[in-house]
PDB file of N, CA, C and O in Angstrom:
ATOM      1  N   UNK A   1      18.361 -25.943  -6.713  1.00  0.00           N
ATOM      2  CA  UNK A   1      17.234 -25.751  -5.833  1.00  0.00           C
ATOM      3  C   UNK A   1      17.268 -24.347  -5.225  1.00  0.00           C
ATOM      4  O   UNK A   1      16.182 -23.797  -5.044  1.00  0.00           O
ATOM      5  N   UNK A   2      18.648 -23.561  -4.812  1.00  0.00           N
ATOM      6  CA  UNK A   2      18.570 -22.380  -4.426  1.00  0.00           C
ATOM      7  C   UNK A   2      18.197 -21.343  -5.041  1.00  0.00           C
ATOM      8  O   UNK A   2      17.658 -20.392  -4.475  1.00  0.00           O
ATOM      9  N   UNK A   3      18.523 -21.421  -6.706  1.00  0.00           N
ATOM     10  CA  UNK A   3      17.722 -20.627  -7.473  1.00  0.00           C
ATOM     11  C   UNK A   3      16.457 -20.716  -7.666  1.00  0.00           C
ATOM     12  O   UNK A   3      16.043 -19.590  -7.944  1.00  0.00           O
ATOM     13  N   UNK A   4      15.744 -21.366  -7.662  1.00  0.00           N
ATOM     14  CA  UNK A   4      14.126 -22.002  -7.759  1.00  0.00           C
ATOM     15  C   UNK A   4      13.627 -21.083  -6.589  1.00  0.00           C
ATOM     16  O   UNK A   4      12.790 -20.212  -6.829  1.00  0.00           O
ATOM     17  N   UNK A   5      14.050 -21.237  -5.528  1.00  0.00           N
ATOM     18  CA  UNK A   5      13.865 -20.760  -4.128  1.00  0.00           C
ATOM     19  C   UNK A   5      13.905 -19.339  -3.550  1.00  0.00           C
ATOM     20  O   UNK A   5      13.424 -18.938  -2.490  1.00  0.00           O
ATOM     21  N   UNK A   6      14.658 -18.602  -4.586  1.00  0.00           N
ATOM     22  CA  UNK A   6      14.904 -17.697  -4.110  1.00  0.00           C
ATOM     23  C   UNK A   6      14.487 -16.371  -4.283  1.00  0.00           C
ATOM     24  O   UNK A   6      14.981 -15.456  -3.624  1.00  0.00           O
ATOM     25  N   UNK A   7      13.578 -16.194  -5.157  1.00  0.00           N
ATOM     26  CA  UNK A   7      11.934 -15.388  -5.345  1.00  0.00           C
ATOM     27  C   UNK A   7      11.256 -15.596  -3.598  1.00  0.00           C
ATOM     28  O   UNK A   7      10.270 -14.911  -3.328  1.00  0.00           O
ATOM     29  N   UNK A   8      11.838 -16.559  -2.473  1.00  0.00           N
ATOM     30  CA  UNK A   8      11.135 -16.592  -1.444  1.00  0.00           C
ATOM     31  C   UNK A   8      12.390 -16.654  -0.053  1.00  0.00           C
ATOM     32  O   UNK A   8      12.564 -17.151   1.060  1.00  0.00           O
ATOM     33  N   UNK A   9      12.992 -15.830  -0.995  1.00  0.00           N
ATOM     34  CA  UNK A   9      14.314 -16.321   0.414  1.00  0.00           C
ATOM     35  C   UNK A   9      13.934 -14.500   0.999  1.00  0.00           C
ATOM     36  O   UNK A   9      13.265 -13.630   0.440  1.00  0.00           O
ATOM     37  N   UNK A  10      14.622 -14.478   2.196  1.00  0.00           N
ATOM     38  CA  UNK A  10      14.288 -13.543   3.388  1.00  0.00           C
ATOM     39  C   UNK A  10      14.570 -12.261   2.444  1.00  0.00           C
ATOM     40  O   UNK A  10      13.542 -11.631   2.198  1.00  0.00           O
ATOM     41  N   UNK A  11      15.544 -11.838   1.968  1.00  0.00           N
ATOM     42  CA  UNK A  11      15.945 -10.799   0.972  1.00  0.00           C
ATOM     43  C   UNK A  11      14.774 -10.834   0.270  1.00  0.00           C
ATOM     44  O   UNK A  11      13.822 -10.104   0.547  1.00  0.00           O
ATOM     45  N   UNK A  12      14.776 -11.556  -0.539  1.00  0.00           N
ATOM     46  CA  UNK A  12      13.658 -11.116  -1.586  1.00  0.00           C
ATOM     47  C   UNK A  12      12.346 -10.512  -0.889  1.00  0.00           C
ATOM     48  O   UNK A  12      11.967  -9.342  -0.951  1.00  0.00           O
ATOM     49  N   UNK A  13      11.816 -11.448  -0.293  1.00  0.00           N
ATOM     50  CA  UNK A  13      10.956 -11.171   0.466  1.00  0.00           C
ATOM     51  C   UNK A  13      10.548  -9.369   1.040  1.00  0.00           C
ATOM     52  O   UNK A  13       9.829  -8.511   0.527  1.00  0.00           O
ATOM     53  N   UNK A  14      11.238  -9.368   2.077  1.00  0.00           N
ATOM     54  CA  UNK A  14      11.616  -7.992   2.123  1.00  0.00           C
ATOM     55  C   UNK A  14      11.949  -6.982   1.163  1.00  0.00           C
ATOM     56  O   UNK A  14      11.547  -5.857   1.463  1.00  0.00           O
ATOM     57  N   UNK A  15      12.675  -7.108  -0.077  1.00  0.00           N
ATOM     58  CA  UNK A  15      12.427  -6.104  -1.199  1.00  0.00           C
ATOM     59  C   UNK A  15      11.185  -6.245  -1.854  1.00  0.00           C
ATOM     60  O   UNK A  15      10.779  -5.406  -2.658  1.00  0.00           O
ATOM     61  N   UNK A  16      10.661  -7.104  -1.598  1.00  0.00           N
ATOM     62  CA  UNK A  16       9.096  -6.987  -2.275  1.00  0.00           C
ATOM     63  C   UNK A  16       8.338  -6.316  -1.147  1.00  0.00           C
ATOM     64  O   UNK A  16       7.466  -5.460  -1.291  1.00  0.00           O
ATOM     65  N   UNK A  17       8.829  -6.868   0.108  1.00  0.00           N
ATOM     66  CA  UNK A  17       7.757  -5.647   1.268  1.00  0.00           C
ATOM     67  C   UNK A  17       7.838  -4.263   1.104  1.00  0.00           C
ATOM     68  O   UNK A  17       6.844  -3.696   1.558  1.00  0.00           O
ATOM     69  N   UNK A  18       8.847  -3.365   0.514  1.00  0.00           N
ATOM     70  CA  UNK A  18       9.676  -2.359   0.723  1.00  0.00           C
ATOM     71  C   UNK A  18       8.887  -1.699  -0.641  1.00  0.00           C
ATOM     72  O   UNK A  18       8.203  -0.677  -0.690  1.00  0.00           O
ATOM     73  N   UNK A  19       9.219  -2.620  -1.687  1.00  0.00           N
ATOM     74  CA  UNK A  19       8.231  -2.209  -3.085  1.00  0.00           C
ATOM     75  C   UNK A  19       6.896  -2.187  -3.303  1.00  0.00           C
ATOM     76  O   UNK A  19       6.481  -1.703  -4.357  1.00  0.00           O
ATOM     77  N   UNK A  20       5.809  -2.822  -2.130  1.00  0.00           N
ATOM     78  CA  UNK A  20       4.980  -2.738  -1.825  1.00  0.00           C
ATOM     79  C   UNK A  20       4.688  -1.725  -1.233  1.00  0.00           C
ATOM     80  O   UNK A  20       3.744  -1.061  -1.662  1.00  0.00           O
ATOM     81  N   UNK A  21       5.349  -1.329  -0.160  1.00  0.00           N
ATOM     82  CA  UNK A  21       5.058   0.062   0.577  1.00  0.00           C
ATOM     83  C   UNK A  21       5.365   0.763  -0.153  1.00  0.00           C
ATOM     84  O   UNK A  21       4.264   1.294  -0.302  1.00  0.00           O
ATOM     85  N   UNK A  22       6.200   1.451  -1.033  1.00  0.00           N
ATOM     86  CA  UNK A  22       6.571   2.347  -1.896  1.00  0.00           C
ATOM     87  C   UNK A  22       5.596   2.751  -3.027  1.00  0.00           C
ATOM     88  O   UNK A  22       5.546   3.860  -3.559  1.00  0.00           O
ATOM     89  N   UNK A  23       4.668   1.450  -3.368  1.00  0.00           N
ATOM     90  CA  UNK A  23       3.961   1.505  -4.549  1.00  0.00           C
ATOM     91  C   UNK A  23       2.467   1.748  -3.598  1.00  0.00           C
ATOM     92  O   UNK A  23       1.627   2.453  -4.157  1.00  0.00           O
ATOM     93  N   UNK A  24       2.206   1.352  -2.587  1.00  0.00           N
ATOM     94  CA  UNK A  24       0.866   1.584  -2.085  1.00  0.00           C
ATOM     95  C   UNK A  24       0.253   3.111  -2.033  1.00  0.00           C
ATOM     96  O   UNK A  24      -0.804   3.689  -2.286  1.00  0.00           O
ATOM     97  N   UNK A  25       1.839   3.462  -1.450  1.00  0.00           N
ATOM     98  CA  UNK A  25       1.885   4.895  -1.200  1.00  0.00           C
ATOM     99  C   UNK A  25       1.360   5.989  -2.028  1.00  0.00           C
ATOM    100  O   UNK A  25       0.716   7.007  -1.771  1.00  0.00           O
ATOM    101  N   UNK A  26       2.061   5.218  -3.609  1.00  0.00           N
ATOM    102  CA  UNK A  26       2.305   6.100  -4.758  1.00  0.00           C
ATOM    103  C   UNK A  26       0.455   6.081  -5.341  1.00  0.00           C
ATOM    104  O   UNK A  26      -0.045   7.115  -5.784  1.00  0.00           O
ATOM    105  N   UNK A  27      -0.211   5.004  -5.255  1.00  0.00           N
ATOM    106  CA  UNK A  27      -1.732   4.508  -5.276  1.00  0.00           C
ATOM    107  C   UNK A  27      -2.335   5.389  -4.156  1.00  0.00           C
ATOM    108  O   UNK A  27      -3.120   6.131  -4.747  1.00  0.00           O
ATOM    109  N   UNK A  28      -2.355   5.601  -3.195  1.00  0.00           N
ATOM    110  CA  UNK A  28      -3.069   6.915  -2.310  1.00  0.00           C
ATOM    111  C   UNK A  28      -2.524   7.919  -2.287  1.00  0.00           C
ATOM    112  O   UNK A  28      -2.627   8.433  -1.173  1.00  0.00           O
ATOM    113  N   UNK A  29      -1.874   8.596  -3.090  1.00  0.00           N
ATOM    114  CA  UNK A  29      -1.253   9.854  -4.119  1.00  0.00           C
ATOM    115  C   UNK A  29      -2.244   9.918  -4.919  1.00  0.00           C
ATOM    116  O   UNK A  29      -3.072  10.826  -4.999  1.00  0.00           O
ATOM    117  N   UNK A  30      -2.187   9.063  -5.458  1.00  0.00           N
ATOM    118  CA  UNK A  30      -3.154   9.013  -6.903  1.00  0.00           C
ATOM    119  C   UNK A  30      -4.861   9.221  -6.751  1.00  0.00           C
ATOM    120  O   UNK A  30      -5.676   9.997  -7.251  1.00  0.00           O
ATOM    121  N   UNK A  31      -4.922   8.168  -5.849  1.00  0.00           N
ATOM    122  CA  UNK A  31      -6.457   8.402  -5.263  1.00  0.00           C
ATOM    123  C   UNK A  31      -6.886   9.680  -5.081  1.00  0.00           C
ATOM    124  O   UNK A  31      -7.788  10.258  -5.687  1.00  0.00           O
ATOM    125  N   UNK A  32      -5.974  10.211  -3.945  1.00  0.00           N
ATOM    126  CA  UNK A  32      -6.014  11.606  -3.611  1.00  0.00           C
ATOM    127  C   UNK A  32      -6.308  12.171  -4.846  1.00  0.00           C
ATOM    128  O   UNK A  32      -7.444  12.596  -5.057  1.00  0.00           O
ATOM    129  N   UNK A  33      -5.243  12.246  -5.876  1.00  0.00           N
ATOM    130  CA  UNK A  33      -5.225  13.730  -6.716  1.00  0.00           C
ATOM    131  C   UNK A  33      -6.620  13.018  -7.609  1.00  0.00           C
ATOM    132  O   UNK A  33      -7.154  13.880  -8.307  1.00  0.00           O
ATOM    133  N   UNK A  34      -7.131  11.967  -7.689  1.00  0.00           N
ATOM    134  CA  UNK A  34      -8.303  11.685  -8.839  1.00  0.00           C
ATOM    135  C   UNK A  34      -9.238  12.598  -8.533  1.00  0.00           C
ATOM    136  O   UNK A  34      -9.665  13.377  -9.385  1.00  0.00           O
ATOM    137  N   UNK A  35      -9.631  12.596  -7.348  1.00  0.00           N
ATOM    138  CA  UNK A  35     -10.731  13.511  -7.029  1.00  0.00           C
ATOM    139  C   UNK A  35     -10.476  15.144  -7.238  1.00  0.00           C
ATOM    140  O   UNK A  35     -11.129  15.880  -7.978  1.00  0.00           O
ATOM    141  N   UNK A  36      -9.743  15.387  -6.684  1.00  0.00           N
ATOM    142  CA  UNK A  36      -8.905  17.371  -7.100  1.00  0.00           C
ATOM    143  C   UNK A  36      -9.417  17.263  -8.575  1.00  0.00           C
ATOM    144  O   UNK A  36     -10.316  17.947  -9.063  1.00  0.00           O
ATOM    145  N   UNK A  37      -8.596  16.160  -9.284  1.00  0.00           N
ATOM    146  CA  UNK A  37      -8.789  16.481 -10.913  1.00  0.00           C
ATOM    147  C   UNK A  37      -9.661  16.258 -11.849  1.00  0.00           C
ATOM    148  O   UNK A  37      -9.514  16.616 -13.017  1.00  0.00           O
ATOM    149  N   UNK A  38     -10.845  15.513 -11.300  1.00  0.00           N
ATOM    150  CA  UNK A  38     -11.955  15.349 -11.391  1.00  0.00           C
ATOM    151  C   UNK A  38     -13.096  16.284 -12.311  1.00  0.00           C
ATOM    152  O   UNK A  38     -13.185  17.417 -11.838  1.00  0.00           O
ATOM    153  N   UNK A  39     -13.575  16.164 -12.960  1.00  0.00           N
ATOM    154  CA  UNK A  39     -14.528  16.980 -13.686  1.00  0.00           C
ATOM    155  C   UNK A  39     -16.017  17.079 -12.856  1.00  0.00           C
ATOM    156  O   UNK A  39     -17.055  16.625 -13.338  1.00  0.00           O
ATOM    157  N   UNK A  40     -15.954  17.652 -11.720  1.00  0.00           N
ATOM    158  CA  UNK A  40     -16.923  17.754 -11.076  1.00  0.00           C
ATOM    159  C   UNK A  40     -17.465  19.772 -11.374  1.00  0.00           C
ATOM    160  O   UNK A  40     -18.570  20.114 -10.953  1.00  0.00           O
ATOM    161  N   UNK A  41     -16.744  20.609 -11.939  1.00  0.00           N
ATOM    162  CA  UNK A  41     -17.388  21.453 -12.300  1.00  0.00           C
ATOM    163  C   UNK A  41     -17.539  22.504 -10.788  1.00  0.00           C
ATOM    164  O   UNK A  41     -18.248  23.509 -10.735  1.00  0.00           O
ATOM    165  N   UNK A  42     -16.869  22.083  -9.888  1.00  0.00           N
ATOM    166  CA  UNK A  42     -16.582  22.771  -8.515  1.00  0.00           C
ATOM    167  C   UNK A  42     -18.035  22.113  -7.839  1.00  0.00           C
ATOM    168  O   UNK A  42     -18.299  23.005  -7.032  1.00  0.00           O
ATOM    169  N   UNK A  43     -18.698  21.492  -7.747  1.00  0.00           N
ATOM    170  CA  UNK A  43     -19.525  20.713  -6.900  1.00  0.00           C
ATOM    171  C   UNK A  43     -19.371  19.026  -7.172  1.00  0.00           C
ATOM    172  O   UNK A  43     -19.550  18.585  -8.307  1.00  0.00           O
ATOM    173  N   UNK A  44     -19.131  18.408  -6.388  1.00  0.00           N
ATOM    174  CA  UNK A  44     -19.502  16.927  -6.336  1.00  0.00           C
ATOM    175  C   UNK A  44     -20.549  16.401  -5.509  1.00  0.00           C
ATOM    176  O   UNK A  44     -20.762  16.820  -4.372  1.00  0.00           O
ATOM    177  N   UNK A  45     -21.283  15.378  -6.132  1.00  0.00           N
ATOM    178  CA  UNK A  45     -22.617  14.905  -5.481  1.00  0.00           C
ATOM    179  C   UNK A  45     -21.970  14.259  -4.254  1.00  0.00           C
ATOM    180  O   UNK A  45     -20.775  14.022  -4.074  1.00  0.00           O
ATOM    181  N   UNK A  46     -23.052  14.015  -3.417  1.00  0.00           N
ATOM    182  CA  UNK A  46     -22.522  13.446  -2.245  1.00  0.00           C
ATOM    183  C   UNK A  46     -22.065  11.538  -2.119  1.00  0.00           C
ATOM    184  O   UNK A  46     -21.499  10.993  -1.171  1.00  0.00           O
ATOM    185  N   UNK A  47     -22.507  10.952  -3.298  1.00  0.00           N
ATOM    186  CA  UNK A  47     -22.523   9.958  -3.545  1.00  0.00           C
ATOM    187  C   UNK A  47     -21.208   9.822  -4.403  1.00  0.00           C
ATOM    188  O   UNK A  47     -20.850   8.655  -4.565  1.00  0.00           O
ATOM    189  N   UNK A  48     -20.481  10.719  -4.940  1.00  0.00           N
ATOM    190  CA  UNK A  48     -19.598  10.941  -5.295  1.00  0.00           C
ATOM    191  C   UNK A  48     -18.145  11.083  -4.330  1.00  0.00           C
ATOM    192  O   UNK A  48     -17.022  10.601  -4.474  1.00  0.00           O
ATOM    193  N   UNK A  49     -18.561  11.705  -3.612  1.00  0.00           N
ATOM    194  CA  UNK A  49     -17.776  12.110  -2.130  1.00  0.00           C
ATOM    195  C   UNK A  49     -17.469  11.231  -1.327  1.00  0.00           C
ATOM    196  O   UNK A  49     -16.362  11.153  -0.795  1.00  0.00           O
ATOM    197  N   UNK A  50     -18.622  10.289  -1.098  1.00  0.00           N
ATOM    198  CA  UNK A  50     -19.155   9.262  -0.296  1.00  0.00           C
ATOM    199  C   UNK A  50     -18.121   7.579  -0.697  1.00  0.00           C
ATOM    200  O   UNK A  50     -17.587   6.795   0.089  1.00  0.00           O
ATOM    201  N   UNK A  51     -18.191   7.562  -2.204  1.00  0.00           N
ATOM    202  CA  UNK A  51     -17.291   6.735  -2.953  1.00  0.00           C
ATOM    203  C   UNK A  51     -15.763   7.063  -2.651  1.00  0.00           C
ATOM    204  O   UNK A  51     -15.061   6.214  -2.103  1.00  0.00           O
ATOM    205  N   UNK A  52     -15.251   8.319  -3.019  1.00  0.00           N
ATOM    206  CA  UNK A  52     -14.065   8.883  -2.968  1.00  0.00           C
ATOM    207  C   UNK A  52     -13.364   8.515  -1.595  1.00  0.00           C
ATOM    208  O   UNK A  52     -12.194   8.146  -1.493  1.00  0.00           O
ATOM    209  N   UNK A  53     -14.370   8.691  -0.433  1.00  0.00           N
ATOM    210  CA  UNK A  53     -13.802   8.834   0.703  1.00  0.00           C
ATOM    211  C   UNK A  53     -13.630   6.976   0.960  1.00  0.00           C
ATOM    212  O   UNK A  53     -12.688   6.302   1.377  1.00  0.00           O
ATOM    213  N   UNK A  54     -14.565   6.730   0.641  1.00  0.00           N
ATOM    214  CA  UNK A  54     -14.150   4.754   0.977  1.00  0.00           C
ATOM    215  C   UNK A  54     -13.463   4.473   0.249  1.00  0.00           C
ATOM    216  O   UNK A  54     -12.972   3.505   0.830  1.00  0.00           O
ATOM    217  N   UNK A  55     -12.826   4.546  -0.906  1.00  0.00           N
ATOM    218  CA  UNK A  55     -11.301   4.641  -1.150  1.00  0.00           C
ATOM    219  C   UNK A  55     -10.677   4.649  -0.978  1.00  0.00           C
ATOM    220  O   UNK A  55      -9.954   3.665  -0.826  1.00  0.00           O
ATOM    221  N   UNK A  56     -10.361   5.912  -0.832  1.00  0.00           N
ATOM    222  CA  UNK A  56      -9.182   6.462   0.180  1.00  0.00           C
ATOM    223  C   UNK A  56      -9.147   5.709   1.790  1.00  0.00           C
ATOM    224  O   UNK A  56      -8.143   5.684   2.502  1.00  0.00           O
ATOM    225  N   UNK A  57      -9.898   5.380   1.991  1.00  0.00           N
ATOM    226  CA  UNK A  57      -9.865   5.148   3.844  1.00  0.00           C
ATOM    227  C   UNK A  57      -9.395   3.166   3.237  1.00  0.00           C
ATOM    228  O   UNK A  57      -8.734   2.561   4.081  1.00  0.00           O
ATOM    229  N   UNK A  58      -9.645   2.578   2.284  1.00  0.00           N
ATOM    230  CA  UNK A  58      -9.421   1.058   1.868  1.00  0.00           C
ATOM    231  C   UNK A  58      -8.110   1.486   1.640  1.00  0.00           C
ATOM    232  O   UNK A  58      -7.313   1.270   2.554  1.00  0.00           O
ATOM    233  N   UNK A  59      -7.548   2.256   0.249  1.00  0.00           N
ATOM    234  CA  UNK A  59      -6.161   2.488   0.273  1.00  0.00           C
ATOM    235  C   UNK A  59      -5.362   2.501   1.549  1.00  0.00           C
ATOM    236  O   UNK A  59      -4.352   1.848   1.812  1.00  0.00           O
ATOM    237  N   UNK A  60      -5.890   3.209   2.149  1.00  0.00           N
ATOM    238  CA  UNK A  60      -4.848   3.986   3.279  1.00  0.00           C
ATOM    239  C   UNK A  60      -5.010   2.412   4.219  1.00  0.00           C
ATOM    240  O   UNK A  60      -3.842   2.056   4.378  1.00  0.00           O
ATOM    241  N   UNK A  61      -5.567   1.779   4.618  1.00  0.00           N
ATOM    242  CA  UNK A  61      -5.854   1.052   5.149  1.00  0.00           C
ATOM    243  C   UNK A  61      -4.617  -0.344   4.935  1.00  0.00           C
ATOM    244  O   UNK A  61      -3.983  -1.020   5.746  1.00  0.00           O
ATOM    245  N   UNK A  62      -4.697  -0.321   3.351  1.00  0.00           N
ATOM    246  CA  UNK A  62      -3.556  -1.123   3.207  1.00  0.00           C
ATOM    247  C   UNK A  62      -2.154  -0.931   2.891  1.00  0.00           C
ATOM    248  O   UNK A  62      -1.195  -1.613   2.530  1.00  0.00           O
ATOM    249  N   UNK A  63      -2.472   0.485   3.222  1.00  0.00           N
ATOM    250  CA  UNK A  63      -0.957   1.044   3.599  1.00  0.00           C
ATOM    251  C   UNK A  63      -0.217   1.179   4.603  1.00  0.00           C
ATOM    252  O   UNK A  63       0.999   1.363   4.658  1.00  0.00           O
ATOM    253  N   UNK A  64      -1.240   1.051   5.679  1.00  0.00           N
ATOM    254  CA  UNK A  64      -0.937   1.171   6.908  1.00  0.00           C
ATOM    255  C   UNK A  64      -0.690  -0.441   7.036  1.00  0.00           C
ATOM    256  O   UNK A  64       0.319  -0.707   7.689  1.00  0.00           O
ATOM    257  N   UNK A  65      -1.302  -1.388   6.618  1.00  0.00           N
ATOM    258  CA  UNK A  65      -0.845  -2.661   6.638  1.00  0.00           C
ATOM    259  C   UNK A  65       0.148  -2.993   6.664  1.00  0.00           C
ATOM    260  O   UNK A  65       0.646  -3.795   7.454  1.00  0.00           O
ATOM    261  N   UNK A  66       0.732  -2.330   5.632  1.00  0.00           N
ATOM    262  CA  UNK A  66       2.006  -2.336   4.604  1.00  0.00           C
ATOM    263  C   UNK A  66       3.262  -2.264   5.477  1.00  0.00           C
ATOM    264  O   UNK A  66       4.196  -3.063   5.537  1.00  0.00           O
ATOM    265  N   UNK A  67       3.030  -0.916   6.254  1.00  0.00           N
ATOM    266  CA  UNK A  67       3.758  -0.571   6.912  1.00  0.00           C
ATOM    267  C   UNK A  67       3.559  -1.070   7.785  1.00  0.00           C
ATOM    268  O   UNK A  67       4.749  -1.310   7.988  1.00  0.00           O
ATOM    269  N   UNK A  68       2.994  -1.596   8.765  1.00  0.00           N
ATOM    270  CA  UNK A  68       2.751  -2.349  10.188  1.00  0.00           C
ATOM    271  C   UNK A  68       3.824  -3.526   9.966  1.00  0.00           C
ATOM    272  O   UNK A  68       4.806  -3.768  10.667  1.00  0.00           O
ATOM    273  N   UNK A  69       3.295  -4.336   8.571  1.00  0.00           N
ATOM    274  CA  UNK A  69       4.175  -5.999   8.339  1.00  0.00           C
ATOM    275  C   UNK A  69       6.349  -5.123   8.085  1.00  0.00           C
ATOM    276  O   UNK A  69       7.459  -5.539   8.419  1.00  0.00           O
ATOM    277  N   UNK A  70       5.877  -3.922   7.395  1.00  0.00           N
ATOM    278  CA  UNK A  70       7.608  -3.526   7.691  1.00  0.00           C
ATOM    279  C   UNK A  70       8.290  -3.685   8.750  1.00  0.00           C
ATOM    280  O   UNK A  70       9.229  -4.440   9.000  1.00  0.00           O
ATOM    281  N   UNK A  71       7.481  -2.534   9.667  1.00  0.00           N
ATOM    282  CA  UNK A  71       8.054  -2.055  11.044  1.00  0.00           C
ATOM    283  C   UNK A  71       8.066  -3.771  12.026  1.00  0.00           C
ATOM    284  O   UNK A  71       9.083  -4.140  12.612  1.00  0.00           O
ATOM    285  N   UNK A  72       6.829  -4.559  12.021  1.00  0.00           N
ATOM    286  CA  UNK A  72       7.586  -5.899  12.189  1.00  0.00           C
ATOM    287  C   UNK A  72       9.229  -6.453  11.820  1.00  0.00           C
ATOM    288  O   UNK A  72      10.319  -6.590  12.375  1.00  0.00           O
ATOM    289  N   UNK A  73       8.629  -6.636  10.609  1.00  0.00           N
ATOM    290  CA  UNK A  73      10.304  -7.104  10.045  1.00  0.00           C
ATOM    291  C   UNK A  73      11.496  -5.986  10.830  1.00  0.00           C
ATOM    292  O   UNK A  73      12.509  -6.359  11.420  1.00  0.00           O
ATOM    293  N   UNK A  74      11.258  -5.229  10.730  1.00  0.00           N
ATOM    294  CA  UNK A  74      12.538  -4.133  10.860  1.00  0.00           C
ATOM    295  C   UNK A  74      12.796  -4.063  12.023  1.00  0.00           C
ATOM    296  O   UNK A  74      13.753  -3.316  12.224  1.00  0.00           O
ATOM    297  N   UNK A  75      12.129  -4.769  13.435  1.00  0.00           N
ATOM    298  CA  UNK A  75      12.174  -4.945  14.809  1.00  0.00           C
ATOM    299  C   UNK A  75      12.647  -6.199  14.705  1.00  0.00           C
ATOM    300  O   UNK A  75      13.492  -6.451  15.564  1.00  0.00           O
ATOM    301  N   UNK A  76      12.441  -6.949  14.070  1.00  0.00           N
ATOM    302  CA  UNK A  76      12.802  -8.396  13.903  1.00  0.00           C
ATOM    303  C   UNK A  76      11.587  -9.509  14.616  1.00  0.00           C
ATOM    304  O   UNK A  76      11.808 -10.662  14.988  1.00  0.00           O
ATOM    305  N   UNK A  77      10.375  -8.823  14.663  1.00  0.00           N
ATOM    306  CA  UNK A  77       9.411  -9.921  14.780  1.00  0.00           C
ATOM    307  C   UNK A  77       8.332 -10.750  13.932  1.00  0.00           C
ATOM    308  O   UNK A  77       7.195 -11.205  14.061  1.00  0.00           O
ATOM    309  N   UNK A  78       9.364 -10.677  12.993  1.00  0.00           N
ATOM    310  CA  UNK A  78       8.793 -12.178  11.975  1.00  0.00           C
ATOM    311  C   UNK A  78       9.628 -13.122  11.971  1.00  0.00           C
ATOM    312  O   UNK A  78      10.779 -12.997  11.550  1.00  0.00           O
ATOM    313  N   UNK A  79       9.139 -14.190  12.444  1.00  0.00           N
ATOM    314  CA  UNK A  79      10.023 -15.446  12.674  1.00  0.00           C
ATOM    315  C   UNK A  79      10.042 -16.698  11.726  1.00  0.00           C
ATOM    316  O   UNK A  79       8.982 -16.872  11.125  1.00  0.00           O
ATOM    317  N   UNK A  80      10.809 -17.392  11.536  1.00  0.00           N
ATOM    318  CA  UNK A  80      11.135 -18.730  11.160  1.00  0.00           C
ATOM    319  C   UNK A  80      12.355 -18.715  10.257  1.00  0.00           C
ATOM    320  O   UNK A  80      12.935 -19.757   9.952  1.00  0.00           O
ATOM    321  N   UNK A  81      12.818 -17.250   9.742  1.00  0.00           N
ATOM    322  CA  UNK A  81      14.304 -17.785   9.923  1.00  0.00           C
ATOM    323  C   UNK A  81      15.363 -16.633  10.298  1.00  0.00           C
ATOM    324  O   UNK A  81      16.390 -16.450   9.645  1.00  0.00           O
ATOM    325  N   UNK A  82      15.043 -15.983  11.271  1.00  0.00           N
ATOM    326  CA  UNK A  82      15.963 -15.057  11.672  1.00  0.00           C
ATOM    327  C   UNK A  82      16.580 -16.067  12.858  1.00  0.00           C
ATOM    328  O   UNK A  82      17.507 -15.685  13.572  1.00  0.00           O
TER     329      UNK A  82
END
């Protein structure tokens, strides 16, 4: 039963929070550079811009998530089995 279980035990858990933040990060990197590398020809439409930027602000958004549910854990205020 402990092996079955343990894809959800406190460790795991937390290395998946940790790989989450690491990988969110690496995804609003990316976002970022799509637009720089973009074939816009040195002008982008504003509807273009407009897309790019709600992106980026959703990414970042759940990065900051990301990190909020860390800095919890890492204070120790997630409960039920500390």
């Amino acid at each position: 039963m402990d092996a079955a279980l343990a894809p959800w035990s406190p460790k795991a858990l937390y290395q998946r929070l940790v790989a989450a933040v690491a990988e969110q990060e690496a995804v609003c990197q990316a976002v970022e550079e799509s637009f720089l590398e973009g074939d816009h020809h040195g002008r982008a439409s504003d509807k273009e811009v407009a897309d790019w930027v709600r992106r980026v602000r959703a990414e970042a958004a759940k990065l900051e998530a990301r990190r909020e549910a860390r800095a919890r854990w890492d204070e120790g205020r997630v409960g039920g089995w500390r």
